[in-house]
C-alpha positions in Angstrom: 33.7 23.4 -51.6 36.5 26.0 -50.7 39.5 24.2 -48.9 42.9 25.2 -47.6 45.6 24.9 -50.5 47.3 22.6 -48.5 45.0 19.3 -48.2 45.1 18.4 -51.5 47.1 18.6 -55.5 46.2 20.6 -58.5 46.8 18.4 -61.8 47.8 19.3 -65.2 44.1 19.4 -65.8 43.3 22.5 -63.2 41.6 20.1 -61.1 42.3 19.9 -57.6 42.6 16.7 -55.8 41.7 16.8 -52.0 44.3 14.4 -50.3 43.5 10.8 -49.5 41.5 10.1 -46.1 41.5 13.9 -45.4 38.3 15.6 -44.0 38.3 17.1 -47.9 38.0 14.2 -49.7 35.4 12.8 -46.9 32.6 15.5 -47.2 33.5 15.8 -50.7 32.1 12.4 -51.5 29.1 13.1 -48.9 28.4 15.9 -51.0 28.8 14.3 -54.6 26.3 11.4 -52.6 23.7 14.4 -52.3 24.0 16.8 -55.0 24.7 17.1 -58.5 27.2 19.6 -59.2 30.3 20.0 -56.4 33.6 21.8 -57.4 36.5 22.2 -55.2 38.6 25.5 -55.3 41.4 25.6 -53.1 42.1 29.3 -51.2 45.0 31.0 -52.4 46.3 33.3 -50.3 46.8 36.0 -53.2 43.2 36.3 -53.1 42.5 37.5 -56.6 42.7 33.3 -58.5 40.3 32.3 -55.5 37.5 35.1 -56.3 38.0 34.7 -59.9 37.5 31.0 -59.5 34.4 31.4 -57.2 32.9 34.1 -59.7 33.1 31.9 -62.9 31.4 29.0 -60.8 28.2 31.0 -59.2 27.9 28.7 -57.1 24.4 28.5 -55.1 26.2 27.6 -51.6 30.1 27.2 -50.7 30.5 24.6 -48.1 33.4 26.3 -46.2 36.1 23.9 -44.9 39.4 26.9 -44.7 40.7 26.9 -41.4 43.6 29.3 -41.8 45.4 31.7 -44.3 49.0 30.4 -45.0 49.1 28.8 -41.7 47.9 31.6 -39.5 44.5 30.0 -37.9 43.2 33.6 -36.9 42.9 34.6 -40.3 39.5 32.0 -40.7 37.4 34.7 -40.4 38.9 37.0 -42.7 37.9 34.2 -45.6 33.8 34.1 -44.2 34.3 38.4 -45.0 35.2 37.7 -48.3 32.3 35.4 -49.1 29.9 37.6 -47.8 31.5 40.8 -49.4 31.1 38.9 -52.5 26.9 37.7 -51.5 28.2 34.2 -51.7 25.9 32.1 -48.9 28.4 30.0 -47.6 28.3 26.9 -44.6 29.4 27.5 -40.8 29.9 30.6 -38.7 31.0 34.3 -40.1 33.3 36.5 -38.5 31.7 37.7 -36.1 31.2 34.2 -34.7 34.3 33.1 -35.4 35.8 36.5 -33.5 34.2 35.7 -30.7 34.6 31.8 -30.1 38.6 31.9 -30.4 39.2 34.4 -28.0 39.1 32.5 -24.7 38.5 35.3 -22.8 35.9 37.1 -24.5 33.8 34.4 -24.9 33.8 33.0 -21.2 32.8 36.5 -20.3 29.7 36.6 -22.5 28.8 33.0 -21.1 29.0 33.7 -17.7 27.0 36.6 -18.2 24.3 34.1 -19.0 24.0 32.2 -15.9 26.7 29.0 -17.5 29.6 28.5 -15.4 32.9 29.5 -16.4 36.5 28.5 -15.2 37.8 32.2 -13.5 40.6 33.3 -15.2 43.5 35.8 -15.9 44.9 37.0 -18.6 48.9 37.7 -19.1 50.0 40.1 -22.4 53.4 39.8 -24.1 54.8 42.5 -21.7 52.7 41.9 -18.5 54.1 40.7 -15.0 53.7 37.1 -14.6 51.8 37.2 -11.6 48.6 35.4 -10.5 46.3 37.7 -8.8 44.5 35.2 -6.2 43.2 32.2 -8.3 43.7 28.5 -6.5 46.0 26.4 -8.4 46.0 23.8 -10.1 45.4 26.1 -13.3 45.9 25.6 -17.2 48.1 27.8 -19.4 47.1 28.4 -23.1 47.0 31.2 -26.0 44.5 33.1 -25.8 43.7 32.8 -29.7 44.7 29.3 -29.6 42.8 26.7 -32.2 42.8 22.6 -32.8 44.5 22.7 -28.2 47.7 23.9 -30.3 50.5 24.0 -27.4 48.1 22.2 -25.1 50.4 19.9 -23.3 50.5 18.0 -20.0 52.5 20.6 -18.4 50.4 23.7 -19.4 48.8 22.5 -15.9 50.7 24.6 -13.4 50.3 23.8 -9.2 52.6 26.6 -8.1 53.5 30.4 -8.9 56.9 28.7 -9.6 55.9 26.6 -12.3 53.3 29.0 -13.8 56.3 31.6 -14.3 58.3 29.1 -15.9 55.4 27.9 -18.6 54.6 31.6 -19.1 58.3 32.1 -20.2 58.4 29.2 -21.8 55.3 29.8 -24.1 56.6 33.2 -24.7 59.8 32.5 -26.5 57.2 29.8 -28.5 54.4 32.3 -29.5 53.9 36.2 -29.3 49.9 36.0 -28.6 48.3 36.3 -25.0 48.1 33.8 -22.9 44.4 32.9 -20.5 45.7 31.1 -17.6 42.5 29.2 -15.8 41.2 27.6 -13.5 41.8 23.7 -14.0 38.6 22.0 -13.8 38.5 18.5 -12.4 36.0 16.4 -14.1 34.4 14.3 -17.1 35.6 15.8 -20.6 32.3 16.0 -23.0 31.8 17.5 -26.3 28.8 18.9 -27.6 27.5 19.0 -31.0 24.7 21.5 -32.8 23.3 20.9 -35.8 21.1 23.5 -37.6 20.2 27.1 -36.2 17.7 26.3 -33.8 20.0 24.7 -33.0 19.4 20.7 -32.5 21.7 20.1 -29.3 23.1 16.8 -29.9 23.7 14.2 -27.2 27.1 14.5 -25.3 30.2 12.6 -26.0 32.3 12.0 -23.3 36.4 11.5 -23.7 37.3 8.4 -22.2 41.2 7.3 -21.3 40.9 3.5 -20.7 44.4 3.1 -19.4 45.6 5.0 -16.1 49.4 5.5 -14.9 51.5 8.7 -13.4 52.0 9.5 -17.2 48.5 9.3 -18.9 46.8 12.2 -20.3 44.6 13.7 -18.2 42.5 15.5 -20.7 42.8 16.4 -24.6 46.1 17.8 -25.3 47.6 18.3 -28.9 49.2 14.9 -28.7 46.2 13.0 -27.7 44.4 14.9 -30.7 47.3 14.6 -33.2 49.0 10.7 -32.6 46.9 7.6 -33.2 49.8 5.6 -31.4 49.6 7.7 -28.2 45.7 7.5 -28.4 46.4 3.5 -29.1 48.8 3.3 -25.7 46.5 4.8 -23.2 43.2 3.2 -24.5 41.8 6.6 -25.6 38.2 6.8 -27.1 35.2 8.6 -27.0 31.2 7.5 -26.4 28.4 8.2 -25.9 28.4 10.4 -22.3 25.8 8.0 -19.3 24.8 11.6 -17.8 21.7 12.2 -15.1 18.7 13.3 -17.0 18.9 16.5 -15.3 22.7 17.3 -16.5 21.5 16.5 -19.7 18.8 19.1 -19.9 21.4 21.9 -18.5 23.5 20.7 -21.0 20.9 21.4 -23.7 19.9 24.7 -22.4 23.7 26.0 -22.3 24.3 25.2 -25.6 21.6 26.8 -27.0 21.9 29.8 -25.1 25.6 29.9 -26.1 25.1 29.2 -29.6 23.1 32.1 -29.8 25.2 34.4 -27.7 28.7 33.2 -29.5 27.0 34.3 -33.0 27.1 30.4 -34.5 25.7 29.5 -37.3 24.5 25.8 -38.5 27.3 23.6 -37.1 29.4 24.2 -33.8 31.0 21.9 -30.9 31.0 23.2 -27.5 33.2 21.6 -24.7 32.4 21.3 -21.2 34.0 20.0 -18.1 31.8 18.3 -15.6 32.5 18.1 -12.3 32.7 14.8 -9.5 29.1 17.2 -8.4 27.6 17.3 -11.8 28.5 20.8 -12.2 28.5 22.0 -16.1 31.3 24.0 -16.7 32.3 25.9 -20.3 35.3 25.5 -21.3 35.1 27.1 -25.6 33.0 26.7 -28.5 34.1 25.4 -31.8 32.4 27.1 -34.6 33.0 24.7 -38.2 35.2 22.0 -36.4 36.0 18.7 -37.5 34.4 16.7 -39.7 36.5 14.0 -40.4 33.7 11.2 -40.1 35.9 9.4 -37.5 36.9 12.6 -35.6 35.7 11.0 -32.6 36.1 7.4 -32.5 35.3 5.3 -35.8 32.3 5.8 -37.7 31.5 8.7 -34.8 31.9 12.3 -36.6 31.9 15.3 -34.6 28.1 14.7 -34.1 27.8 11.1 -33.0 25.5 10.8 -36.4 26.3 9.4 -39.5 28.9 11.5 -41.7 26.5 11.6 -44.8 23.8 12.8 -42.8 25.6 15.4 -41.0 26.7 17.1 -43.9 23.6 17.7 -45.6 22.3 18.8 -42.3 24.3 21.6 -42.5 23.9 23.0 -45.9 19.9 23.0 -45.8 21.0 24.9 -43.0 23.0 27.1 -44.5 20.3 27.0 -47.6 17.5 28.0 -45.2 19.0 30.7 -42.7 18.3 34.1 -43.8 21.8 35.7 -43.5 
């Protein structure tokens, strides 16, 4: 199992510890539950201990759980180029994949392109004029390399040229990447989960916010992600999505289709909007996201299926897929 340094201790010993009630020590112990020999080896960002640790294991798969490279999120797929230039199979999506699903803009593109609605959108670079060429507001403000809705707040919605200059500016003194300024779509928040390479599209789960008030979240910003408290206050949960049969089939053959086209590989999430009309809309895909076993409510992993199960899902996939 390759981790960030970061989630866990090394003892006296050499072993590494993943921390308590992390994602690491979750699918660690799904592992251990399944197969006989797992090792954890944390990624250090000198490169040289992590490959000479990797080498002296041989190990027949690494279930890949890095997300970043001392911090810096778009470095994930610089760590799936390693294991591959060193013929290690390995679990999730490689950087291709991973390429292609965080930027916002490239990836909407190559969905539309396959008949799945997409939000319209712009895109302003660090020099550009904040200007909107024609789109109807309300519209969302975001990086355009963003990860985990990382300065996703309420007021990344903009109604007004006014107020999308002032969050542009704002966002630029935070962060130096692009920003992908979109349509806002009104509508049902549900996530999507694929197991396997087929893949097996799993049923939809649908963010619910129980409480309502001039304040409450009106979809999944870093917050509502990030503090239990805030989730606590406005009654936040997710469940299983009550869609029409037909929405559901859509849903099924999007996410196949975009699986495909995004370059996944044996686990991803995809997020839709859908609207008062039932209209399916892509919002991004998710290639290895979280799989904290109560990332979505408790005892609901990414995948609305039981933790265990889900991670030995995805390393026969990994074990049977060809590249």
């Amino acid at each position: 199992m390759l981790v960030d340094e970061e989630t866990g201790t090394r003892l006296k010993s050499g072993r590494f510890v993943p921390d308590r009630h992390s994602v690491e020590a979750y699918v660690f112990e799904s592992l251990r539950a399944s197969y006989r020999n797992v090792a954890i080896v944390p990624f250090d960002p000198k490169i040289v201990a992590t490959i000479e640790a990797l080498r002296a294991l041989k190990p027949r798969i690494v279930f890949n759980l890095t997300e970043w490279i001392e911090g810096d999120r778009t470095l994930d797929q610089a760590i799936t180029g390693l294991l591959g230039i060193m013929k290690l199979r390995y679990t999730g999506t490689g950087p291709d994949g991973m390429q292609l699903a965080r930027d916002k803009a490239l990836s909407k593109t190559i969905v539309a392109r396959l008949g799945v609605d997409v939000p319209r959108h712009f895109v302003l670079h660090r020099g550009d004029r904040i200007r909107n060429p024609g789109l109807a507001y309300p519209l969302i403000v975001k990086p355009q390399f963003g990860d985990a809705s990382e300065e996703i707040r309420m007021n990344s919605v903009v109604r007004s040229e006014l107020e999308l200059r002032t969050r542009v500016k704002v966002m630029r003194n935070r962060i130096g990447e692009p920003l992908i300024c979109e349509e806002f779509i009104p509508g049902r928040d549900l996530y999507v989960a694929l197991l396997g390479n087929e893949p097996h599209v799993m049923h939809p789960v649908e963010l619910v916010i129980g409480k309502k008030g001039a304040s409450a979240p009106q979809f999944a910003t870093y917050r509502l992600k990030n503090d239990g408290s805030y989730r606590t206050k406005w009654r936040v949960r997710w469940r299983p999505a009550t869609l029409e049969d037909k929405v559901v089939k859509s849903i099924e053959k999007a996410s196949g289709a975009i699986f495909h086209a995004l370059k996944l590989r044996d686990y991803a999430r995809l997020d839709y909007r859908l609207t008062p009309d039932n209209r399916v809309v892509f919002l991004e895909a998710n290639p290895n996201p979280d799989l904290h076993p109560h990332a979505m409510g408790i005892n609901l992993c990414f995948a609305g299926v039981n933790h265990g199960d889900a991670v030995r899902r995805i390393v026969e996939a990994a074990r049977r897929r060809r590249t």
